[in-house]
Residue, then its C-alpha position, 0 to 999 in steps of 0.5 A: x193504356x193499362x187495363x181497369x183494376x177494381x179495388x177490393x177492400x180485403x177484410x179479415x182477422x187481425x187481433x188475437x194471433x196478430x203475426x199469424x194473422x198479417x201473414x194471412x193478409x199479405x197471402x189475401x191481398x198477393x191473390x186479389x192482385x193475382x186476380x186482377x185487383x188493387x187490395x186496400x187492407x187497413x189492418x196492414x197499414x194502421x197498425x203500423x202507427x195506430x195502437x189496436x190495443x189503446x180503444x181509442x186509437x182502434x176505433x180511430x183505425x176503424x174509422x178510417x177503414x170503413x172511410x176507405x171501404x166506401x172508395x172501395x169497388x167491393x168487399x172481400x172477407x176472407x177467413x173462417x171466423x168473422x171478427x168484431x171488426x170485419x162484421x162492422x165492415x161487411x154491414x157498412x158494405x151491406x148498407x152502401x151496396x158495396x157488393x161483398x165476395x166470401x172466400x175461406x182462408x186458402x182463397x177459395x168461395 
C-alpha cells in the first residue's frame, strides 16, 4: 500500500514577471513533492484557460483557488513578496485553520 501524501496548496507570485514567475512554481511544487507532498498550484492551471488580465476571469481563477485551498492539508507560501492574490489565500487559511508553512524563493524557512 502507498504511504499517505499531504496535499499542499503552493502559493506564490504569479503577475508581473509571469514567465519568470511559473518557472518558480514548477521549482515549488517539484520540492514539496521532494517532501512528501502532493502540490495543488491553481496559478499553474487556470491560466492555462482563464484570462488574469480580463478582471473577471481572475476573480473566477481566484475563486477556484481558494475552493481547492479548503481540500488542502496545509498552505505553503513561498517568495519574498506576498501578492494580492496569495494574501487572500494565507487569510482564508488563517480563517479555516489550515496550518500555513513560510519558505523564501530557494525553499528554505
Amino acid at each position: 500500500m502507498e504511504k499517505f501524501r499531504p496535499i499542499v496548496y503552493v502559493a506564490s507570485p504569479y503577475a508581473g514577471e509571469t514567465e519568470y514567475n511559473v518557472s518558480k512554481a514548477r521549482v515549488y511544487c517539484r520540492f514539496a513533492v521532494s517532501k512528501g507532498c502532493i502540490p495543488i498550484a491553481p496559478h499553474l492551471l487556470f491560466p492555462q484557460f482563464l484570462d488574469d488580465n480580463d478582471p473577471e476571469q481572475r476573480e473566477l481563477g481566484l475563486s477556484f483557488a481558494l475552493t481547492l485551498l479548503l481540500q488542502c492539508d496545509e498552505l505553503w507560501v513561498f517568495g519574498n513578496k506576498i501578492s494580492s492574490g496569495m494574501s487572500a489565500e494565507i487569510i482564508k487559511a488563517q480563517k479555516r485553520g489550515i496550518p500555513i508553512k513560510y519558505y523564501n524563493d530557494k525553499c528554505e524557512v
